[in-house]
N, C-alpha and C positions, 0 to 999 in steps of 0.2 A: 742762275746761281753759278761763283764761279768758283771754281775749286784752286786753292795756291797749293806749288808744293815748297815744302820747306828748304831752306838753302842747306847744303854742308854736304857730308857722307853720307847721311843716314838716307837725306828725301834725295838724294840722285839713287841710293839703290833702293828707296821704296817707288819712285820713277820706272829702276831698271826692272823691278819685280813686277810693277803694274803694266807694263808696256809688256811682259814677255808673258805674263795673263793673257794679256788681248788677244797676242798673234795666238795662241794655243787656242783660247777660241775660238779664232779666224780658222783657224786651220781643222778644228773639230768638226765648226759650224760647212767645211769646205768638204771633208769626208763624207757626212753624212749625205750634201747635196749628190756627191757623184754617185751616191746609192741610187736616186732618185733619175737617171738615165734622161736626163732632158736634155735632148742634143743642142738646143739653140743656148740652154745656160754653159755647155760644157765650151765654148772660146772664153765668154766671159768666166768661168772658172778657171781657166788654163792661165789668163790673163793674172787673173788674183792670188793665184798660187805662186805666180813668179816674184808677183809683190810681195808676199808673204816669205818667201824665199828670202828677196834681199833684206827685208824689216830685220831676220832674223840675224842675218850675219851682220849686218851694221851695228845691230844692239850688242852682241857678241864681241865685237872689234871696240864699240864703245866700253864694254866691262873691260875688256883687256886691257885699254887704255886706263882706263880711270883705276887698274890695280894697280899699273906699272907705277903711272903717277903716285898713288899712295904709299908706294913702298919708297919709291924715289925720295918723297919727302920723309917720309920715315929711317931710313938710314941719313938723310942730312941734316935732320934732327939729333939722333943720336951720335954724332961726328961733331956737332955743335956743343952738344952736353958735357960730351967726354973731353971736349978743349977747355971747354971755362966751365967748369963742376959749380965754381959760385956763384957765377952771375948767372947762371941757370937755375940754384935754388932760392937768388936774392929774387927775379922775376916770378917762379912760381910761388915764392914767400908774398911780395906784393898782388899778385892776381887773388891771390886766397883771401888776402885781409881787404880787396875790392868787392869781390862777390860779397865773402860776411856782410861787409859794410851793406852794401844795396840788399841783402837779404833782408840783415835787420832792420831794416828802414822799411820793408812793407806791412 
């Protein structure tokens, strides 16, 4: 089965939610092992933890990136609007009466 995730904001941050799920339970399921004193697991734990380490701050750097970007585009949005006030409500006048249209058509 294969799972898609969906394009835009929303499935990159239910991506960035579900991937920082994982590592928390990588790293819960990693606590509990070091309880468990198995010297031959503890390199490969040490090993995993360091993975778990980087996953975390690459996901971290990735949020920060992908806020920068949406602010980014949100202030050049809004610099766009406030230039030409009408042909920004002539566009969202034609998008609205798009959707309608394909609404009412199902």
């Amino acid at each position: 089965m294969t799972t898609t995730i969906p394009l835009g904001a929303n499935g990159r941050e239910a991506f960035a939610n579900n991937l920082r799920h994982l590592v928390d339970e990588a790293d819960q399921f990693l606590k509990s092992a070091a309880r468990s004193g198995d010297e031959t697991f503890d390199g490969v734990r040490q090993q995993f933890v360091e993975q778990v380490r980087k996953m975390r701050s690459q996901l971290d750097e990735l949020e920060d990136d992908a806020m920068h970007k949406a602010r980014h585009a949100a202030r050049r949005a809004d610099r766009e609007v406030h230039s030409h006030p009408y042909s920004a409500i002539g566009i969202a006048a034609a998008a609205g009466l798009l959707i309608g249209f394909l609404a009412a058509r199902r």
